[in-house]
RODO-2510 file (C-alpha; in nm, 4 decimals, decimal comma):
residues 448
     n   res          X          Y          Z
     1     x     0,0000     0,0000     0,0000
     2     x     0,1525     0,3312    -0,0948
     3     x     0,1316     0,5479     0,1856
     4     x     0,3914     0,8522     0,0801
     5     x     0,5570     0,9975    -0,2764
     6     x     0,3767     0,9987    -0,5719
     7     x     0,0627     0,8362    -0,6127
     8     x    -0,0029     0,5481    -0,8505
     9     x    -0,2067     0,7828    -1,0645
    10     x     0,1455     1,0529    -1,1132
    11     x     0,3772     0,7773    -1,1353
    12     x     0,1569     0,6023    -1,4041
    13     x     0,1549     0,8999    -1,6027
    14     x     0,5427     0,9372    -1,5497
    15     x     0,5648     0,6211    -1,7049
    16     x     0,2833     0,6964    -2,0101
    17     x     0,5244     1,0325    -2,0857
    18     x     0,8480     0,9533    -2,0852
    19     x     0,8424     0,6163    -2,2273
    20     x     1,0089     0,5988    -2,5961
    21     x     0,9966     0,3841    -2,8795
    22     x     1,3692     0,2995    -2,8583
    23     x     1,3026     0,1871    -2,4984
    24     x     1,0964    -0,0984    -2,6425
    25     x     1,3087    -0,4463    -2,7144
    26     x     1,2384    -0,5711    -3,0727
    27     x     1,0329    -0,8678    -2,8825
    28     x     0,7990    -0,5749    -2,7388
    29     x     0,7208    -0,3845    -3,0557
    30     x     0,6853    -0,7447    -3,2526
    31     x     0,4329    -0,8687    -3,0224
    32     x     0,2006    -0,5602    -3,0343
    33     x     0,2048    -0,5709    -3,3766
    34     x     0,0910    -0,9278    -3,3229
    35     x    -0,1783    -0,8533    -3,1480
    36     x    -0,2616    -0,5517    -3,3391
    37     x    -0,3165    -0,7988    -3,6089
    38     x    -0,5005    -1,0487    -3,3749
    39     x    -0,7762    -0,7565    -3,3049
    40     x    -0,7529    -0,6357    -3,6382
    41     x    -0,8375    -0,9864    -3,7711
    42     x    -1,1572    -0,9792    -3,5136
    43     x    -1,2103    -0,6518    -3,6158
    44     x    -1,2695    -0,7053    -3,9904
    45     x    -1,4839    -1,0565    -3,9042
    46     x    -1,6892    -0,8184    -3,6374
    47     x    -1,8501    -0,6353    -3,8875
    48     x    -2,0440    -0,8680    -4,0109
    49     x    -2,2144    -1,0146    -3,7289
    50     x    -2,4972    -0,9643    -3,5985
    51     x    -2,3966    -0,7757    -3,3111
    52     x    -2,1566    -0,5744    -3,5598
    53     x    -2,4488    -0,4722    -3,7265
    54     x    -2,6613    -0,3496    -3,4078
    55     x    -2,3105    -0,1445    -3,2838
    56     x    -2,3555    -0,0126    -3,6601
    57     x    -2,7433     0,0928    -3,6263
    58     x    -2,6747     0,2521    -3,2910
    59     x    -2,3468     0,4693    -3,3823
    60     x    -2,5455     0,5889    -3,6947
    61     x    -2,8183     0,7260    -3,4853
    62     x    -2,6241     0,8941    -3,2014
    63     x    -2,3699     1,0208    -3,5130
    64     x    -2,6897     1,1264    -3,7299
    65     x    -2,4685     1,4768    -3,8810
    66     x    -2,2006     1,2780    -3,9483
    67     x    -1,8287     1,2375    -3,8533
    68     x    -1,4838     1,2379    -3,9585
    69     x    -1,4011     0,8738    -3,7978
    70     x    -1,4136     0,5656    -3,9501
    71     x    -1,5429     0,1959    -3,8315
    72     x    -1,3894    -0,0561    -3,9988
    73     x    -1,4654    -0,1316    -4,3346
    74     x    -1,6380     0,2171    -4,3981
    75     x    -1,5944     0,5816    -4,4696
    76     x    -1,5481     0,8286    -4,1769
    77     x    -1,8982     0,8961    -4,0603
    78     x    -1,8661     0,8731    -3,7441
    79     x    -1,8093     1,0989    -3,4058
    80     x    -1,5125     0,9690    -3,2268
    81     x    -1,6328     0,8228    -2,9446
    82     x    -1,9060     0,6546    -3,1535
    83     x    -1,6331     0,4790    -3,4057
    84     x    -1,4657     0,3685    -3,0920
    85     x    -1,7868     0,1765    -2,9371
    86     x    -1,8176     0,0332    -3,2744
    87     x    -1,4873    -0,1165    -3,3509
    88     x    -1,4022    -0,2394    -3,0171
    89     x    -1,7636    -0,4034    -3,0462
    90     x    -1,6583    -0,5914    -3,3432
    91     x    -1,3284    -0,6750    -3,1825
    92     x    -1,4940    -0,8319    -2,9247
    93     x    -1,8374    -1,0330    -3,0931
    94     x    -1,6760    -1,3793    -3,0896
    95     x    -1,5105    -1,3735    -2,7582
    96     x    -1,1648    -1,3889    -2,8962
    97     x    -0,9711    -1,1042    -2,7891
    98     x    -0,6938    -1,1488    -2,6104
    99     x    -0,6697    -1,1680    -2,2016
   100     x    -0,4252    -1,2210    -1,8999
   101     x    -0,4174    -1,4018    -1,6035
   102     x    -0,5855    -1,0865    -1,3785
   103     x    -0,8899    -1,1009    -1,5775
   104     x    -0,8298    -0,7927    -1,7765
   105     x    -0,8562    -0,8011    -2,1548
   106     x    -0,6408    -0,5335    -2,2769
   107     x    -0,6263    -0,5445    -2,6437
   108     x    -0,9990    -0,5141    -2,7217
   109     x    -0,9286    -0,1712    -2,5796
   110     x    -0,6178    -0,0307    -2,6680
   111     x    -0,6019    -0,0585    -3,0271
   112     x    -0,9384     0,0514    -3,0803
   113     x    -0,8721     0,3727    -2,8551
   114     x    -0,5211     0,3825    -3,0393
   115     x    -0,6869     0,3428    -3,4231
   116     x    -0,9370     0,5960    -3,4343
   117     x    -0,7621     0,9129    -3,2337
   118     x    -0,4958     0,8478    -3,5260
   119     x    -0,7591     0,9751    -3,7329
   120     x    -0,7814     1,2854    -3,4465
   121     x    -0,4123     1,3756    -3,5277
   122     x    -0,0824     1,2836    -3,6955
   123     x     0,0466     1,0507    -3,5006
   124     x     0,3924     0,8340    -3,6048
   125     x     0,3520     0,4638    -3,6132
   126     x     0,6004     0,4466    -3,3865
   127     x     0,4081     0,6666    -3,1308
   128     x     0,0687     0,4427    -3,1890
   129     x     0,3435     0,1321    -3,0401
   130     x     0,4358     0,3070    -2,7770
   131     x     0,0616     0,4190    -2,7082
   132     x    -0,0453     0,0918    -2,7203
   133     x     0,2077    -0,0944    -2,5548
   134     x     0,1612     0,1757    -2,2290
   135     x    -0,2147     0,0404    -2,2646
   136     x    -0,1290    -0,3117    -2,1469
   137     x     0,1261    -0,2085    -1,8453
   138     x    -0,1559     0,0258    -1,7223
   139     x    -0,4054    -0,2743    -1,7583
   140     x    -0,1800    -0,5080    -1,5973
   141     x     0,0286    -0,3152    -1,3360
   142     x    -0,2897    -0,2235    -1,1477
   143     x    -0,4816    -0,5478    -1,1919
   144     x    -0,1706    -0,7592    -1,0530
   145     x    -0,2316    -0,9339    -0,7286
   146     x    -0,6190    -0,8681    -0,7822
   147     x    -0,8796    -1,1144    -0,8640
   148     x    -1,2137    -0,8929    -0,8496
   149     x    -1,4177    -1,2423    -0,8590
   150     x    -1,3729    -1,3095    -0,5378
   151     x    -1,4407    -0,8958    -0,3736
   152     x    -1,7142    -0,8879    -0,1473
   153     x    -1,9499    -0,7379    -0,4488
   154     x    -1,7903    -0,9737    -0,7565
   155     x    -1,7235    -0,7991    -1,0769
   156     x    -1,5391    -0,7872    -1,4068
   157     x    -1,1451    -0,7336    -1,3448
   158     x    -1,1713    -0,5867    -1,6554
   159     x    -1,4408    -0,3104    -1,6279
   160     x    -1,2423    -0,1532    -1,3373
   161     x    -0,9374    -0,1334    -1,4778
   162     x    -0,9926    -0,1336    -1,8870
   163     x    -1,1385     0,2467    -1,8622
   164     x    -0,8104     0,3468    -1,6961
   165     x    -0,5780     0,1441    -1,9176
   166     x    -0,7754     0,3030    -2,2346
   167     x    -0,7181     0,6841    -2,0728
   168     x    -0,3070     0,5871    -2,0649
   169     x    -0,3476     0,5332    -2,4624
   170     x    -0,5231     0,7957    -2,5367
   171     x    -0,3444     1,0331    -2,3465
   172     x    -0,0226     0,9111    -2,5094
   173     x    -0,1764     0,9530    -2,8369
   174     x    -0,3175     1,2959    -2,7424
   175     x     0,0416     1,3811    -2,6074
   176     x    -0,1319     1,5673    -2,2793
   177     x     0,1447     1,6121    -1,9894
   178     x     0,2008     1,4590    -1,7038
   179     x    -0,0551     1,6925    -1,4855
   180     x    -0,3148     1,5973    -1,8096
   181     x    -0,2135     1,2646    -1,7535
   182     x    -0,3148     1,2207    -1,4439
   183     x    -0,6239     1,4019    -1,4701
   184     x    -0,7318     1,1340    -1,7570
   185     x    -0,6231     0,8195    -1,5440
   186     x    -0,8463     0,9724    -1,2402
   187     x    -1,1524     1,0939    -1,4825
   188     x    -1,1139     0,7430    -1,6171
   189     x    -1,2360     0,5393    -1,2736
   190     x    -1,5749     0,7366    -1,3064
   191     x    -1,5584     0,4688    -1,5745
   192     x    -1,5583     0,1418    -1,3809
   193     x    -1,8601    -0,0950    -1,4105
   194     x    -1,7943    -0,4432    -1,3821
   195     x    -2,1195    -0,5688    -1,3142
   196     x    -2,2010    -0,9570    -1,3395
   197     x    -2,5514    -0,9499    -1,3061
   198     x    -2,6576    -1,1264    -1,6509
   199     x    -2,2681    -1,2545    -1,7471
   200     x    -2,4354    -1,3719    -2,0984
   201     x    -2,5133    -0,9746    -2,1245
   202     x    -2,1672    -0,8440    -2,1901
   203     x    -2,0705    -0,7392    -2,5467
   204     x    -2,2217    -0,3551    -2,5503
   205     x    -1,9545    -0,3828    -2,1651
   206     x    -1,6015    -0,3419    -2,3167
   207     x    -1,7017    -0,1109    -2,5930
   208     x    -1,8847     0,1197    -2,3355
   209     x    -1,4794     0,0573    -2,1201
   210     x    -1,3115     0,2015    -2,4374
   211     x    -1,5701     0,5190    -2,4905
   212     x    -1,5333     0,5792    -2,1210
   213     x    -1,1430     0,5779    -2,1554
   214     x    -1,1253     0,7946    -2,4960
   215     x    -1,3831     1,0521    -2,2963
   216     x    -1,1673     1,0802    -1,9935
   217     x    -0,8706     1,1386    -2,2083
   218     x    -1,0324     1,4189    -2,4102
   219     x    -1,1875     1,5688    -2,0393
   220     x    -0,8408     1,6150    -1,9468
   221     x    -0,7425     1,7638    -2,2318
   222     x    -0,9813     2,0192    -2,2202
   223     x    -0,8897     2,1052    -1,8167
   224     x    -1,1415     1,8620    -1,6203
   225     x    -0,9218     1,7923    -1,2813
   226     x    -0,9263     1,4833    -1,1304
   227     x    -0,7490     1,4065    -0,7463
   228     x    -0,4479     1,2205    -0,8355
   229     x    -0,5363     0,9566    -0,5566
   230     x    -0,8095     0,8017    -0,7418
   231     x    -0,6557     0,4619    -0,7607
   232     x    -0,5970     0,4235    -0,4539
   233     x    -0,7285     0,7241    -0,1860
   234     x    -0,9289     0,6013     0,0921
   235     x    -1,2917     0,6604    -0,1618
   236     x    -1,1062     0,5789    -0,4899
   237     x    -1,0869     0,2709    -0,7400
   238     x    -0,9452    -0,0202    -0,5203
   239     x    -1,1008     0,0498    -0,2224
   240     x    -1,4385     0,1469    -0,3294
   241     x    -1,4579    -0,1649    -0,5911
   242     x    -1,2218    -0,4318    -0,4027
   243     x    -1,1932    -0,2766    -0,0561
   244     x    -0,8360    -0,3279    -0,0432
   245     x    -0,4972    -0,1766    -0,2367
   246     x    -0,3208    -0,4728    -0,3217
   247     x    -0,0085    -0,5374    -0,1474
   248     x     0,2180    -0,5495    -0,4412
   249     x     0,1253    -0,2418    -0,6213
   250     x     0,4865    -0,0618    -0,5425
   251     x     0,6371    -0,3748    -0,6390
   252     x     0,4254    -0,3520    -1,0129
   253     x     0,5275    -0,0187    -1,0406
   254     x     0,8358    -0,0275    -0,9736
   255     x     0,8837    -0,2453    -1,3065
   256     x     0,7301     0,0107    -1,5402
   257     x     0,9524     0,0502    -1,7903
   258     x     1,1912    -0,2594    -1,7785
   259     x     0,9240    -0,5625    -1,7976
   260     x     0,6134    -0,4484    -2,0492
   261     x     0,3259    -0,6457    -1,9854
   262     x     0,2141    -0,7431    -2,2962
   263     x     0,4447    -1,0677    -2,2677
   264     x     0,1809    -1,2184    -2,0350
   265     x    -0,1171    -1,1124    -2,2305
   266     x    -0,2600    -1,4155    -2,4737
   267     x    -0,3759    -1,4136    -2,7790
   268     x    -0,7388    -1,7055    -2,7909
   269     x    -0,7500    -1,9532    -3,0141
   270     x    -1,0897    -2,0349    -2,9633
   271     x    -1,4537    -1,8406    -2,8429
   272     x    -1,3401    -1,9356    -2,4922
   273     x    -1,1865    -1,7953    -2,1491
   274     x    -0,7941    -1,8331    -2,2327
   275     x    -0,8279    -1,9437    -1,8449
   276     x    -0,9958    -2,2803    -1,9778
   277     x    -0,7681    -2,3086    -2,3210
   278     x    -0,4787    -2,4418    -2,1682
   279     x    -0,6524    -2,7298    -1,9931
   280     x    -0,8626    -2,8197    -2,3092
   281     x    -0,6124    -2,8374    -2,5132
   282     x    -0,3928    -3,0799    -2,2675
   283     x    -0,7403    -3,3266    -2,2750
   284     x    -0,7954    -3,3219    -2,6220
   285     x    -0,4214    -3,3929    -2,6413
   286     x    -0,4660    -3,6684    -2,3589
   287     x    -0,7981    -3,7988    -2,5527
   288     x    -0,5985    -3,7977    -2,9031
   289     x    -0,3099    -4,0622    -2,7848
   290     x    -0,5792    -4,2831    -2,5585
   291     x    -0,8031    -4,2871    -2,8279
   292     x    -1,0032    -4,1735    -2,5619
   293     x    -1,4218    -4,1537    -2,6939
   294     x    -1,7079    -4,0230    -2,5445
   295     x    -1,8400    -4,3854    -2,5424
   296     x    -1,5649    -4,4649    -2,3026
   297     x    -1,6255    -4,2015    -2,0501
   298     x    -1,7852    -4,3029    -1,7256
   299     x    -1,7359    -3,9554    -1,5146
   300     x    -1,4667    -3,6354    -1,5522
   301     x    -1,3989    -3,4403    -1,2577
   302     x    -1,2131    -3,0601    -1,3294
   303     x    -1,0746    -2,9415    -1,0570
   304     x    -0,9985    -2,5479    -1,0733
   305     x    -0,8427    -2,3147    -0,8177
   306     x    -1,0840    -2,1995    -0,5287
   307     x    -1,0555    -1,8014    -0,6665
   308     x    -1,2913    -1,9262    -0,9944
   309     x    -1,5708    -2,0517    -0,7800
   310     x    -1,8117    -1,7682    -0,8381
   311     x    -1,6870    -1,7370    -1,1879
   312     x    -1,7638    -2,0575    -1,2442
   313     x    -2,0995    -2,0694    -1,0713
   314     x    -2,2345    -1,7876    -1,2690
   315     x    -2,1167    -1,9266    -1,6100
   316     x    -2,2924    -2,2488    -1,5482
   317     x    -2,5954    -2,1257    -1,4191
   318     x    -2,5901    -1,8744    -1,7203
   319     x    -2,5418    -2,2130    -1,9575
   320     x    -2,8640    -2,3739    -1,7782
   321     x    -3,0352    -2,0664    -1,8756
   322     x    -2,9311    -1,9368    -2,2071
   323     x    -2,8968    -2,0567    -2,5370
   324     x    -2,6426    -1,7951    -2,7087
   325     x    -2,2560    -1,7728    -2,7975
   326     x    -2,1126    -1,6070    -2,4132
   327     x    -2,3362    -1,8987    -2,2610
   328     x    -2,2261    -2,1407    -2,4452
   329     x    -1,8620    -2,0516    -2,4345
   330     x    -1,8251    -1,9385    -2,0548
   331     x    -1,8884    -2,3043    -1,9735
   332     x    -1,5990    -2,5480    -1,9138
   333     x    -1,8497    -2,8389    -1,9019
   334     x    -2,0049    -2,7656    -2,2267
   335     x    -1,6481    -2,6997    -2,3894
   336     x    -1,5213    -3,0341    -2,2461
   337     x    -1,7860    -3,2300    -2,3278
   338     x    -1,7272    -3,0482    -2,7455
   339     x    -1,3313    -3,1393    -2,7373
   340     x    -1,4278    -3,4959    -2,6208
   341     x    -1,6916    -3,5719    -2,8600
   342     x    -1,5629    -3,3314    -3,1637
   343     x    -1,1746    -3,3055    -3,1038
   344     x    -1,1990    -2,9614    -3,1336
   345     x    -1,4044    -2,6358    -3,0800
   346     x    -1,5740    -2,4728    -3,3328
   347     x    -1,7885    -2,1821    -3,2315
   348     x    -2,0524    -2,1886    -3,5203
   349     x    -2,2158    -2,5435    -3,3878
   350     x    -2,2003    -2,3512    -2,9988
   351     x    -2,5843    -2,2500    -3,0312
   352     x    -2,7015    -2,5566    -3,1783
   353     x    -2,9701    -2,7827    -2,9955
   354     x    -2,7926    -2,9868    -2,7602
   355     x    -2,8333    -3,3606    -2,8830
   356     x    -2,9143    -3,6530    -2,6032
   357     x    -2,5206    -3,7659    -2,6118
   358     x    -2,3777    -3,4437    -2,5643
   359     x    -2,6678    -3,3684    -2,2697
   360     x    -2,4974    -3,6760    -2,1451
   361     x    -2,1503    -3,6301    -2,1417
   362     x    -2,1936    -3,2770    -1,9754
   363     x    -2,3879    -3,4753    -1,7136
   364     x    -2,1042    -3,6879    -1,6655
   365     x    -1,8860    -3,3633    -1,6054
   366     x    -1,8350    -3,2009    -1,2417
   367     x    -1,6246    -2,9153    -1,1501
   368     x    -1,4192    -2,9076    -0,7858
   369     x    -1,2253    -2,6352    -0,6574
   370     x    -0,8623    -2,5952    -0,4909
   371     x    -0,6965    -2,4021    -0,2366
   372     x    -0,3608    -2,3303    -0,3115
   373     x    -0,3391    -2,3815    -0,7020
   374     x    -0,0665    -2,2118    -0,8875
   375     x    -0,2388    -1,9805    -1,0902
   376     x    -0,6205    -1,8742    -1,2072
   377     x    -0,4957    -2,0969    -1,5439
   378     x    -0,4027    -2,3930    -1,3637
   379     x    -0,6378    -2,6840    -1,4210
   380     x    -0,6594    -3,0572    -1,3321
   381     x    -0,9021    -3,3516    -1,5654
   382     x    -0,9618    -3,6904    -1,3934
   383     x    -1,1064    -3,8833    -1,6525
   384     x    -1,2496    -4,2292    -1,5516
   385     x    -1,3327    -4,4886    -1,8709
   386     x    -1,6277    -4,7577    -1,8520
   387     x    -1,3016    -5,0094    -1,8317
   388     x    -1,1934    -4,9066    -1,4928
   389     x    -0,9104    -4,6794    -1,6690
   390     x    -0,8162    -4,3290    -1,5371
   391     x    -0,6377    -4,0417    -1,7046
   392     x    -0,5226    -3,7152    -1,5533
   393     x    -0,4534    -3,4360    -1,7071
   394     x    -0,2939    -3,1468    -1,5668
   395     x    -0,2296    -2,7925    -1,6879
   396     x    -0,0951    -2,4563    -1,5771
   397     x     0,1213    -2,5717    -1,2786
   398     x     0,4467    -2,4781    -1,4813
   399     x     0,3526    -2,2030    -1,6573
   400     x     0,1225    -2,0775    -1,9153
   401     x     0,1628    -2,1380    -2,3074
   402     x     0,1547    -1,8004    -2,4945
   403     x     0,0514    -1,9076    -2,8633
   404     x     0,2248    -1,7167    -3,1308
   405     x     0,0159    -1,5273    -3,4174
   406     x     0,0385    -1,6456    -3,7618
   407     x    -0,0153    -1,2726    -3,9069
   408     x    -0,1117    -1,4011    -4,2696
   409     x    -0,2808    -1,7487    -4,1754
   410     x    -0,5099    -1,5105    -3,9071
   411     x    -0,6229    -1,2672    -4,1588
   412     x    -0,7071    -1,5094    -4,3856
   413     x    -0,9143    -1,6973    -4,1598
   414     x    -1,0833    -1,3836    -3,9991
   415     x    -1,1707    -1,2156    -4,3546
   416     x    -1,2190    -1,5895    -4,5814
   417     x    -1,2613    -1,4484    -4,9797
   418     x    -1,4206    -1,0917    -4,8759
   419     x    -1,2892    -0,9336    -5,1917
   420     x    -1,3021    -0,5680    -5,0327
   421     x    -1,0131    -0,6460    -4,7719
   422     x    -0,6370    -0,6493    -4,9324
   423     x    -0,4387    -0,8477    -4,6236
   424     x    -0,1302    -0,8079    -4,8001
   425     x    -0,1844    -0,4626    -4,7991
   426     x    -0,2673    -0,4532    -4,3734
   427     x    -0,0011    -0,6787    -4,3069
   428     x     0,2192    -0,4748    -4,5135
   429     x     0,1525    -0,1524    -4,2988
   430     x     0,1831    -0,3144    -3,9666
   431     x     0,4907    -0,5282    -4,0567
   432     x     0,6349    -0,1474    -4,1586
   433     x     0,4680     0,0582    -3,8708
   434     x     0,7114     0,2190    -3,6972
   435     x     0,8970     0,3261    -4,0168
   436     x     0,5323     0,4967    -4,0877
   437     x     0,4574     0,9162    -4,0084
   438     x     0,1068     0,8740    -4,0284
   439     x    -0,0156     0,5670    -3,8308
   440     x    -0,3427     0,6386    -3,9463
   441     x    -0,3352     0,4577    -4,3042
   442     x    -0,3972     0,1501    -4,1159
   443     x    -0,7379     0,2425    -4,0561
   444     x    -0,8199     0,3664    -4,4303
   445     x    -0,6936     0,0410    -4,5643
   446     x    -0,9354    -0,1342    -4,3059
   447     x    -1,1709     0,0946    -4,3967
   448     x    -1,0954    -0,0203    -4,7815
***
């Protein structure tokens, strides 16, 4: 708990000024260009789903007199704040953005925060980097050693600390001082939602995150104060939303600068919590080289660290209730039961009637909790066979697997034959992006 110098609010912004793009190791600036592309990928997929097209229908009306910023994969018609809700909208429709072990999911954020105030100003492509790279340590730093599942009133890590995160961007982009800074970080916890009432409810929650961020940004700029203990003053952010200021937080801080965060953020490879990827891939692994069918399964017990109860509990009751994509995909059970009947997931059969067999097999699933597990990743299968067999699987207790992004295999599988998108051309730009003055040609080539 910081109890004298700077608070975290001034020496986040110290961090969000001075940083440069020759502070960032070729690994760094690689691996937000991978998840640029990631997002981007989503972004350009997003459009044409259904809940693309609502985000669509409702920026149109609230930008009736027009705009000069773009969604992607159309003109600039748009107010700023209204192309933002949109494009981290379709960023996020499938569940696939990218995430980290506090619960925080940083890129659905950033780079649509970071894409459309390029179209505010000239900004270098090395500057949108930095911008974005500053969004993940702000994300991360101040989510470390929280896990806002288990506060007395449980909530979304991410809606209390995405706003604030999105504010660091944008006031990078925006280039406001360190005073400006701070001002944006603190208007940004007026931000903070987080509400799990209704988990299945939550894709209209991270694009409202990124407006809230952009619009606490651009308060600043304009003079709006803020105190700069907002984090963590006796009535701000932690306290008020997690009653506590986590023990480590000089610790975090202190790295700002030397260890970037975005190493420990992971990119999904399917419409499911990266906290339950790990594990399912280790079963279907397990299943693959047992030969392991759902004919042979007689009962699977998960066991999960004690922290994801409530998570877990809500997600399952919201499976029992719901028939839609987040229901479907927040449950472990249901994903299970998929890898050991299909081998694999694949999100378009999620909302199909469940048949008799499946029903079964999630029967035949149970989840158990553990004190002391490793990490909110870790995960252990029991699987017991109709022959007496048993397999365990176990995931998570040495690590977590950060899969690498295929830039050109993505795209292709995110945009299929759409005619109107020229991948070469996007991965072009972002390969070259910090050798770019005007980051904002990314956008008009996703824009076509």
């Amino acid at each position: 708990m910081l109890v004298s110098g700077p608070s975290v609010s001034e020496r986040l912004a110290r961090h969000i000024v001075s940083l440069r793009f020759e502070d960032l190791p070729t690994e760094i600036v690689e691996r937000a260009k991978d998840h640029l592309v990631h997002h981007v990928g989503l972004g350009l997929q997003g459009r044409n789903s259904d809940y693309g097209r609502r985000a669509r229908r409702s920026a149109a009306r609230l930008s009736e007199t027009g705009g000069r910023f773009s969604a992607i994969g159309e003109d600039p018609a748009l107010g700023l704040l209204d192309a933002v809700f949109v494009n981290c909208l379709y960023m996020h429709h499938s569940g696939q953005d990218d995430s980290e072990s506090g619960g925080t999911h940083p890129g659905v954020l950033v780079y649509p925060a970071a894409l459309n105030l390029s179209q505010d100003r000239t900004v270098s492509g090395k500057e949108f980097l930095v911008a974005c790279v500053i969004g993940y340590d702000v994300s991360m730093v101040l989510s470390a050693g929280t896990w806002a599942w288990t506060s007395p009133a449980p909530r979304r890590s991410n809606a209390i600390f995405g706003p604030v995160a999105v504010a660091a961007t944008a006031a990078r982009v925006l280039g406001l001082s360190e005073s400006q800074t701070v001002d944006a970080l603190g208007q940004a916890c007026h931000g903070a939602l987080g509400l799990i009432e209704g988990t299945r409810f939550i894709w209209v929650v991270y694009p409202w995150e990124c407006r809230a961020g952009v619009f606490a940004a651009i308060l600043a700029e304009s003079g709006f104060r803020a105190a700069p203990s907002m984090i963590e003053g006796d009535f701000g952010l932690y306290r008020t939303l997690l009653q506590e200021v986590p023990s480590g937080i000089d610790e975090s801080l202190a790295t700002l600068g030397s260890y970037f965060r975005i190493v420990e953020a992971r990119v999904k490879k399917y419409s499911a919590s990266n906290l339950n990827a790990g594990i399912l891939d280790a079963t279907k692994g397990v299943c693959e080289a047992e030969s392991i069918r759902p004919e042979h399964v007689e009962s699977i017990v998960i066991e999960l660290p004690e922290s994801r109860r409530t998570r877990e509990k809500r997600m399952e009751e919201n499976f029992s209730r719901y028939v839609d994509l987040a229901s479907r995909c927040g449950s472990l059970r249901f994903l299970m039961a998929l890898i050991l009947r299909d081998g694999d997931l694949d999100s378009r059969i999620y909302t199909a009637p469940i048949s008799d067999d499946l029903r079964g097999l999630i029967d035949s699933i149970s989840l158990r909790f553990l004190e002391g597990a490793p990490s909110n990743y870790y995960g252990r299968v029991t699987i017991r066979t109709t022959d007496g067999g048993v397999e365990r699987v176990e995931y998570g207790s040495e690590g977590v697997d950060y899969p690498e992004v295929d830039r050109e295999g993505w795209m292709s599988r995110c945009v299929g034959d759409d005619p109107s998108v020229d991948v070469d051309r996007i991965l072009q730009i972002v390969s070259e992006l910090e050798q770019l003055p005007d980051a904002s040609i990314l956008l008009r080539a996703l824009s076509g």
